[in-house]
KOLGULUM-511612 format. One record per residue (C-alpha): x, y, z; residue in three letters. Coordinates in steps of 0.2 Angstrom, whole numbers, padded with zeros to 4 digits, always signed. Example, Ala and Ser with C-alpha at 12.3 -4.5 7.8 and 13.67 -1.06 7.14 Angstrom:
R      xx      yy      zz   code
R   +0062   -0022   +0039    Ala
R   +0068   -0005   +0036    Ser
% end
This chain:
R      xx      yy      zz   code
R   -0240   -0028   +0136    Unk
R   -0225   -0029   +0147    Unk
R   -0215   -0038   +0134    Unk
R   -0218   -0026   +0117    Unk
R   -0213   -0013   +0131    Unk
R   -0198   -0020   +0133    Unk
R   -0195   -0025   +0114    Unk
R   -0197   -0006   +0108    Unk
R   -0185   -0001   +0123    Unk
R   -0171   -0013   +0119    Unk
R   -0176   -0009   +0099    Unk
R   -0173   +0010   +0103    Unk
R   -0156   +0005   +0113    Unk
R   -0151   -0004   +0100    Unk
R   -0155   +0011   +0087    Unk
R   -0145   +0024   +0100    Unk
R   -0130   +0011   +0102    Unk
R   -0129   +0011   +0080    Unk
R   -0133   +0031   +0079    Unk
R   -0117   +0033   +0088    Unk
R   -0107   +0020   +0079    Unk
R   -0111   +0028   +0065    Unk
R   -0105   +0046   +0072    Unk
R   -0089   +0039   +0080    Unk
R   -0085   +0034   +0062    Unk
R   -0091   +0051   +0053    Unk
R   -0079   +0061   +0067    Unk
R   -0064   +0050   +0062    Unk
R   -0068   +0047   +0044    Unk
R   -0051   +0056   +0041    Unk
R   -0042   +0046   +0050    Unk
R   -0051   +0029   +0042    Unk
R   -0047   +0037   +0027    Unk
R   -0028   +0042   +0030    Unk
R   -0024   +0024   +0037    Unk
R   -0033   +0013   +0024    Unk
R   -0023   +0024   +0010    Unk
R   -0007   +0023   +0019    Unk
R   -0009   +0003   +0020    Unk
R   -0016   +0002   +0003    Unk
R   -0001   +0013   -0005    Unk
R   +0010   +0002   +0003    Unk
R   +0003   -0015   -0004    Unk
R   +0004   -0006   -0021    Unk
R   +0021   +0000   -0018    Unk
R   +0027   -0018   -0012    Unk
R   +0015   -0029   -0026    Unk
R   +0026   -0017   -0040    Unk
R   +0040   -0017   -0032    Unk
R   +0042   -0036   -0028    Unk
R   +0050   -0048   -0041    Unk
R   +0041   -0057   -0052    Unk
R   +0038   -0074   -0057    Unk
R   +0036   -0083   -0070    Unk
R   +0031   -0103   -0073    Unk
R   +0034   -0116   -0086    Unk
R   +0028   -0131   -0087    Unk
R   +0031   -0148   -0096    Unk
R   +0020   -0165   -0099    Unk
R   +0033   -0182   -0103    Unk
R   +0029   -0197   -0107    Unk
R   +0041   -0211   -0100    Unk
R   +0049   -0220   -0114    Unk
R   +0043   -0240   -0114    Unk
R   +0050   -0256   -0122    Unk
R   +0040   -0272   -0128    Unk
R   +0042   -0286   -0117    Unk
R   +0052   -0303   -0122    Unk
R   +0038   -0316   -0113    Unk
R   +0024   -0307   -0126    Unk
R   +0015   -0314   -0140    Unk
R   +0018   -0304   -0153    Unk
R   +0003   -0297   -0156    Unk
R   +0001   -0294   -0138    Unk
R   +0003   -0276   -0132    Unk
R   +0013   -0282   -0119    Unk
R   +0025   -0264   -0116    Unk
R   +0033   -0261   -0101    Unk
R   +0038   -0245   -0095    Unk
R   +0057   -0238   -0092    Unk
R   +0052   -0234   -0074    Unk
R   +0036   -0230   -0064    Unk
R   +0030   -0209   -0066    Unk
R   +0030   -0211   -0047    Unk
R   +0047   -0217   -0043    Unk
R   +0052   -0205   -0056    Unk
R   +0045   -0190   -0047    Unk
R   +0053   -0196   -0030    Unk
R   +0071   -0196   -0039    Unk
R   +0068   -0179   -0051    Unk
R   +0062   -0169   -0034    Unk
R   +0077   -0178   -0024    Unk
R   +0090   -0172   -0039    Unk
R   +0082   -0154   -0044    Unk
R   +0072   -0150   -0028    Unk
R   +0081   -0158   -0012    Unk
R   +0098   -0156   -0016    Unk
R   +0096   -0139   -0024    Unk
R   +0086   -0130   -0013    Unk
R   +0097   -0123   -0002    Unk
R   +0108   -0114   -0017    Unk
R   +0108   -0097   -0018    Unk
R   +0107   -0084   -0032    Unk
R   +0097   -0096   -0042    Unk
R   +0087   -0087   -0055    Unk
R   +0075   -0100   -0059    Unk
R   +0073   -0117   -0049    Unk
R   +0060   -0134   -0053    Unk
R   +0045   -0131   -0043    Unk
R   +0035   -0146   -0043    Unk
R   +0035   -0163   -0049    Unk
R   +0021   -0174   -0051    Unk
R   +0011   -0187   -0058    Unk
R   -0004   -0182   -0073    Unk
R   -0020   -0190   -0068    Unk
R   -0014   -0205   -0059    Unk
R   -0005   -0211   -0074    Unk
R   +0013   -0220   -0072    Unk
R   +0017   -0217   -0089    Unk
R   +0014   -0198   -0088    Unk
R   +0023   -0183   -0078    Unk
R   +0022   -0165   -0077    Unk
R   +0037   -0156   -0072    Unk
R   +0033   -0135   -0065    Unk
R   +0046   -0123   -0063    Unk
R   +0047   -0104   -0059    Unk
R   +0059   -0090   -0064    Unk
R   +0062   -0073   -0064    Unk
R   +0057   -0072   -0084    Unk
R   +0051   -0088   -0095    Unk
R   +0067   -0091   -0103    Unk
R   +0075   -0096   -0087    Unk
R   +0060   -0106   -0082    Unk
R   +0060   -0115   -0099    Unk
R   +0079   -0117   -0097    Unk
R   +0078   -0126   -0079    Unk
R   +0065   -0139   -0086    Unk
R   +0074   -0141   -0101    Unk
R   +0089   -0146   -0088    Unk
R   +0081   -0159   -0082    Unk
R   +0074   -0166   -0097    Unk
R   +0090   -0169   -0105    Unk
R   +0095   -0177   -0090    Unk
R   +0078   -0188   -0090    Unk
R   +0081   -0191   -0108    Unk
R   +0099   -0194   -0108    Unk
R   +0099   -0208   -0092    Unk
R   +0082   -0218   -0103    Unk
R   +0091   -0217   -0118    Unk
R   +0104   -0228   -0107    Unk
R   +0094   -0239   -0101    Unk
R   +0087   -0244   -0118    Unk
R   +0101   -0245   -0123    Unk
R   +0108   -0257   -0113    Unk
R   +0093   -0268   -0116    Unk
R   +0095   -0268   -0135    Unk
R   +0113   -0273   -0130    Unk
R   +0108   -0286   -0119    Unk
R   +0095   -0293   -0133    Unk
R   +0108   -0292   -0146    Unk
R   +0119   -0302   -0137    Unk
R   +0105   -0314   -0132    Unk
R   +0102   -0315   -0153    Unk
R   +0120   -0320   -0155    Unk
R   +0120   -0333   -0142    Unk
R   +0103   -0339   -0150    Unk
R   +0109   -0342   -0168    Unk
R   +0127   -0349   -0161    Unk
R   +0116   -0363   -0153    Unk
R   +0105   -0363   -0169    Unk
R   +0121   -0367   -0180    Unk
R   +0126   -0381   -0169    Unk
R   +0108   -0392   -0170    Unk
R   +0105   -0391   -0154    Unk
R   +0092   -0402   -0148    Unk
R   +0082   -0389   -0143    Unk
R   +0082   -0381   -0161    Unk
R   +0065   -0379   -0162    Unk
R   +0063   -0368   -0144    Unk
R   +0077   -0358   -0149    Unk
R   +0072   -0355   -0164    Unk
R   +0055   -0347   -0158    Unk
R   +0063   -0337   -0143    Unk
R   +0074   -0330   -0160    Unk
R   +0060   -0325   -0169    Unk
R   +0053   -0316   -0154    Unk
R   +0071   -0309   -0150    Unk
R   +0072   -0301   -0166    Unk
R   +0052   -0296   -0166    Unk
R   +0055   -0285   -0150    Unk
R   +0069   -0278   -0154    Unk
R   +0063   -0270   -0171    Unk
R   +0063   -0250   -0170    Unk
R   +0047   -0245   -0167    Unk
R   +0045   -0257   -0151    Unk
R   +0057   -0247   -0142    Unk
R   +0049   -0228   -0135    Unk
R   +0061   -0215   -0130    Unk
R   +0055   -0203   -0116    Unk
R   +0047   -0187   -0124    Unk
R   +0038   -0170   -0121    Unk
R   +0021   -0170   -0125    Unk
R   +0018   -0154   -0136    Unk
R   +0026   -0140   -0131    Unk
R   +0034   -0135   -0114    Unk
R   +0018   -0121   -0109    Unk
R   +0022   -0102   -0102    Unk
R   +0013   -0089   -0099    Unk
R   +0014   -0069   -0104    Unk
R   +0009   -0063   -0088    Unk
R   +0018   -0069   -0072    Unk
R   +0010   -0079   -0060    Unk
R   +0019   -0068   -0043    Unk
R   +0013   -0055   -0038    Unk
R   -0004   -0055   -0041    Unk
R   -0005   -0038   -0039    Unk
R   -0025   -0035   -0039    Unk
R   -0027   -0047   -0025    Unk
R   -0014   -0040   -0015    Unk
R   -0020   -0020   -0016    Unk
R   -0039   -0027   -0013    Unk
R   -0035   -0037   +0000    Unk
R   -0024   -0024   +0008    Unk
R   -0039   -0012   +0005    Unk
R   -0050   -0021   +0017    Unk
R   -0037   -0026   +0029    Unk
R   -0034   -0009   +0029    Unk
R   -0052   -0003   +0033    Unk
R   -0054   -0016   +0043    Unk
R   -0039   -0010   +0055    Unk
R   -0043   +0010   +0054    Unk
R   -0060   +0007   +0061    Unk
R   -0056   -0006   +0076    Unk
R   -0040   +0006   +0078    Unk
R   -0054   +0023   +0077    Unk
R   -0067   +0013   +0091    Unk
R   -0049   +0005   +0100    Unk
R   -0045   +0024   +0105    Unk
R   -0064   +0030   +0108    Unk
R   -0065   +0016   +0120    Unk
R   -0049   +0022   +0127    Unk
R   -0056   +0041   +0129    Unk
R   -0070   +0035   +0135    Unk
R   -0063   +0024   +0150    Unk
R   -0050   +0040   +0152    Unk
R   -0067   +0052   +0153    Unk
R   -0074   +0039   +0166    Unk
R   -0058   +0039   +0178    Unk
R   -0058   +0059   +0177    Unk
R   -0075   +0060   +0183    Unk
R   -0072   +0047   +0196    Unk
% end
């Protein structure tokens, strides 16, 4: 009996306590009101106001070369370099050096592997419209391309002179005709056209219409709440304030 009394007494408490919640917030609904508006207005003014942003991004695939040792029916390809070693260098060149220049309308973002792969990457950049994002990546693919072009290059040369030395030793009968004859024919297998892959873009370097800064719905409903959320602890704030000022006065 003792205990249901107590239980509808701290139940009625509990009821008194949220009556007058409820009326501190009705007597300062303006000022809830005024504050969350004020804060809101000024998330919409800043989330219009603020530049935007714009991405582009870009999927390569690094260029690769047969190998000499393969059977030539063997899928034996190796690539130019590793997609991991490649995103070290391209973040060192367009993200390290450069971050500290000013003035920049557009500037590489990110630069990763795609799904592990180390034939893949995915280079990201932003921008102030899309043209400047597409024109940042596009710098650093012609670099990419340009330094892979090189470097097959170099090997053709390298094989090309390995031909020559081949069929110069061919001429002479060497007594190792036969083995040089083979390492020829393989010479001149992998270094037909098609067994040498340049680095490439895979479709189309992707944008989008809309830019992906500010998000400006997130920013005003997310100020809306902040806001509310500070009006009312500001509204019980300065009641708890009166309060304790009531108290002193009667003491």
């Amino acid at each position: 009996m003792q205990d249901n009394q107590v239980n509808i007494q701290r139940y009625e408490e509990d009821e008194i306590d949220l009556r007058e919640l409820f009326k501190t917030l009705m007597r300062n609904k303006l000022k809830i009101v005024v504050i969350t508006s004020m804060i809101t207005f000024g998330a919409i003014i800043y989330a219009y106001a603020v530049p935007k942003v714009y991405e582009a991004k870009v999927i390569l695939k690094i260029g690769e070369y047969k190998l000499a040792n393969a059977n030539a029916n063997a899928n034996a390809n190796a690539n130019i370099t590793s997609a991991s070693e490649l995103s070290k260098e391209l973040e060192i060149l367009f993200i390290d050096i450069l971050k500290n220049t000013k003035d920049r309308e557009a500037r590489i973002s990110k630069v990763g592997l795609v799904n592990n792969q180390q034939n893949f990457i995915e280079i990201s950049s932003i921008g102030v419209s899309n043209n400047t994002a597409i024109s940042e990546i596009d710098n650093v693919v012609t670099h990419l391309v340009e330094s892979h072009v090189k470097i097959l290059d170099n090997i053709k040369e390298f094989r090309e002179n390995k031909i020559k030395d081949l069929e110069s030793k061919i001429l002479i009968k060497s007594d190792d005709l036969f083995r040089y004859e083979n390492q020829l024919d393989r010479l001149k297998f992998i270094s037909l056209p098609h067994n040498y892959k340049y680095t490439s873009i895979v479709g189309n370097i992707m944008t989008n219409d809309h830019p992906i800064k500010p998000k400006k719905k997130l920013i005003v409903v997310v100020a809306f709440v902040t806001g509310l959320i500070l009006s009312i602890f500001f509204v019980f704030f300065m009641e708890f304030i009166k309060g304790f000022k009531d108290k002193e006065k009667e003491a």
